[in-house]
C-alpha positions in Angstrom: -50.7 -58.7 77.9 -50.1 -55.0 76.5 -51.7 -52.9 79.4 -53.2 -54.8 82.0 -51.7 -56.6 84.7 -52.9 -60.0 86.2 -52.8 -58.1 89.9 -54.8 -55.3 88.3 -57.4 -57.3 87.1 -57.4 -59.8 90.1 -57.9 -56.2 92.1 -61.1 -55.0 90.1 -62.6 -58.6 89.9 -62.2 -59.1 93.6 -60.3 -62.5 93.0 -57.9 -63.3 96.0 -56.6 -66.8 94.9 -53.7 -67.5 92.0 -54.7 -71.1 90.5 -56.3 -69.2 87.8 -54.0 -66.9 87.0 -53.3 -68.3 83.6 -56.5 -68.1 82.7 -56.7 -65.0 83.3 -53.3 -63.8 81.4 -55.5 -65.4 78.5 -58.6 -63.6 79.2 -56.9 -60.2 79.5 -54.6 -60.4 76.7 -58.1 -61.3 74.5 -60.2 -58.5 76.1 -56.4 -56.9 74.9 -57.2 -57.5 71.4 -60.4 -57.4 71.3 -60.5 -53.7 72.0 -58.2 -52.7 70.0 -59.8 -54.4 67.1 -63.2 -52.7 67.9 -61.9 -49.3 68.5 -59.9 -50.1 65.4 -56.7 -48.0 66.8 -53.3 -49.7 67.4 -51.9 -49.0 71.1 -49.5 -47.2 69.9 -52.0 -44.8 68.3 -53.9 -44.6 71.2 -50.7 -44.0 73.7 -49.9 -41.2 70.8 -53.7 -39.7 71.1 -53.2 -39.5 74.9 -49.7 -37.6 75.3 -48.3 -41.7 76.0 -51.1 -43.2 78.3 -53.2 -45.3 78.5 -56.8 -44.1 79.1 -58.4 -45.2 82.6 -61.7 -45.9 80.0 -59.9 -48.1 77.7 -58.2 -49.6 81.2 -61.9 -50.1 82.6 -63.7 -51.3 79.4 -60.3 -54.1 79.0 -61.0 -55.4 82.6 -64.8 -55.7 82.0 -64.6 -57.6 79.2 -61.9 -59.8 81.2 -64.2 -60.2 83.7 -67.2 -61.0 81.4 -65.1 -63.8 79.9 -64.3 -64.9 83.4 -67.3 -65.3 84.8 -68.9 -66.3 81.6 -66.8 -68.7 80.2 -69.0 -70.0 77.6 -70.4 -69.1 74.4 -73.4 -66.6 74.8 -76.5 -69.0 74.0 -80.7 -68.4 74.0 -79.9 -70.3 77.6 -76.4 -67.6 78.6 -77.6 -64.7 77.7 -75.0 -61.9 79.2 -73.4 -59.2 77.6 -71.0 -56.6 78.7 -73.6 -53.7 78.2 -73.9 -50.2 77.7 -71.4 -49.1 80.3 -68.6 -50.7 77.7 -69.6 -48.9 74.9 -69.9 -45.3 76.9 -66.2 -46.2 77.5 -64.9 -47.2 74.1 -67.3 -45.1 71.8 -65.1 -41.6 72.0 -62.2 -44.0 71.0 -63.4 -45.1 68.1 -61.5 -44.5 64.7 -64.8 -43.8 62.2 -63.8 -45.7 59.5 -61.7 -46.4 56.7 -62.7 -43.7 55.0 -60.8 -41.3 57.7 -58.0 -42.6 56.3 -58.6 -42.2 52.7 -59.7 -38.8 53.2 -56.6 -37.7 55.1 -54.6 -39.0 52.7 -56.3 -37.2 49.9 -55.8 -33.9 51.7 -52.2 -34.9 52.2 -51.7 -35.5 48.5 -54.0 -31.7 47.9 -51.1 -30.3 50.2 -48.6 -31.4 47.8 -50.4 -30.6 45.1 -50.1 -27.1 46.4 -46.7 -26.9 47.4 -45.8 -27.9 43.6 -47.9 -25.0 42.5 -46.1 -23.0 45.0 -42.7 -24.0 43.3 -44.0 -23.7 39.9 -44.9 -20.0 41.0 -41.5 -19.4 42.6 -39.8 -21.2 39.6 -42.0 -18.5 37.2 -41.0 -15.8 39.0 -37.5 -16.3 39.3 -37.3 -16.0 34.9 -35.8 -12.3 34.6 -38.2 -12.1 31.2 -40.2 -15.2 30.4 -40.5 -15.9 26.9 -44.1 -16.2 25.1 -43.8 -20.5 25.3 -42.9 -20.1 28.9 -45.6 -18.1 30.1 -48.2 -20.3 28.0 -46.3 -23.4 30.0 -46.9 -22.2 33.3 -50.7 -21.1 32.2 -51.5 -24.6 31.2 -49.9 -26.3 34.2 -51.4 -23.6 36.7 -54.7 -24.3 34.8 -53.8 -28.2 35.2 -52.8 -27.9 38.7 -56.2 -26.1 39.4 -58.5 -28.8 37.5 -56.8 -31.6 39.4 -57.0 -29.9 43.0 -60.9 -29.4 42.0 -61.9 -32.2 40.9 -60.2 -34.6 43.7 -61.1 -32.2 46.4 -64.6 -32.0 45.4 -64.9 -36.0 46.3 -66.3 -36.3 49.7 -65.6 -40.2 50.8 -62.3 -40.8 48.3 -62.2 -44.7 47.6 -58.6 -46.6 47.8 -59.2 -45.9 43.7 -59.3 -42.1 44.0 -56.4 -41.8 46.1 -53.9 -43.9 44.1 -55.2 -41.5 40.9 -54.8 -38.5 42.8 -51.3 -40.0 44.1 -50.3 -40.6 40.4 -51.8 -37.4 39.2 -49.8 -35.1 41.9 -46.6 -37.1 40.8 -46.6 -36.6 36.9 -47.5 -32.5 37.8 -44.5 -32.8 39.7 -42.5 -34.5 37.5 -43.0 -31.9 34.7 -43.0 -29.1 37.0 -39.4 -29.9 37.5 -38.6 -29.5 34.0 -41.0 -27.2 32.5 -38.3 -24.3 31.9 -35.9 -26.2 31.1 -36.9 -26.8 27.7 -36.9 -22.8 26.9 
């Protein structure tokens, strides 16, 4: 198991006898799991979310759905009808990642802060030319004016797709890639 303890759960299921311990171990490390998988966080993340805890809700929701597989051993059917209830999702709710799309979106704001640290080098590059010459100012109008249609257009997407991101990715990357060698050609 990654959190709970076989103790710790025999404690809040008020089981005083060890021939079941085993099952148990099973049970928790697949209430374990399960969590995790609905919250859709690793433990890690959620140690990192909580200054290196665990939550007591994440703790409480894990030993109620150890318990519910405890005393309900069997498939939920029309004649075992028991859930773990409201209570568990109060617990696990504020957890919650959203969804993918959190992901994809901090990535394409990630990839908009590069963006704008190359423009901030392409300005610093610029300014550092004691006279620019007519073909280097029209170079760094065209990539500023570049820089600025890419930034809009990607940053203008509300719910970026996997798609988006890798275009934005490769878009950031050839800017860069010129930026690096735009005066060196004058």
């Amino acid at each position: 198991m990654k959190f709970l303890t076989i103790d710790y759960i025999k404690q809040h299921s008020r089981i005083d006898f060890d021939c079941e311990d085993g099952v148990l171990a099973t049970y928790g490390a697949s209430a374990e799991n399960t969590l995790l998988a609905y919250i859709r966080r690793t433990l890690d993340n959620v140690r990192d979310m909580n200054d290196g805890d665990i939550p007591p809700d994440m703790y409480h929701a894990a030993l109620m759905l150890t318990e519910q597989a405890y005393n309900h051993r069997g498939p939920v059917s029309p004649t075992n009808m028991s859930i773990v209830g409201y209570a568990f999702d109060m617990k696990v709710k504020p957890l919650m990642r959203l969804d993918g799309r959190t992901d994809l979106q901090a990535e394409r704001d990630t990839l908009l802060e590069m963006l704008d640290g190359v423009r901030s080098d392409l300005d610093f590059d610029y300014a550092q030319l004691s006279e620019p010459t007519d073909e280097q100012t029209e170079a760094y109008d065209a990539m500023v004016q570049r820089i600025g249609q890419t930034r809009a257009t990607y940053a203008a997407v509300p719910a970026p797709s996997a798609r988006v991101c890798a275009k934005l990715r490769t878009a950031v990357t050839d800017i860069e890639t010129e930026c690096e060698t735009i005066f060196d050609e004058y």
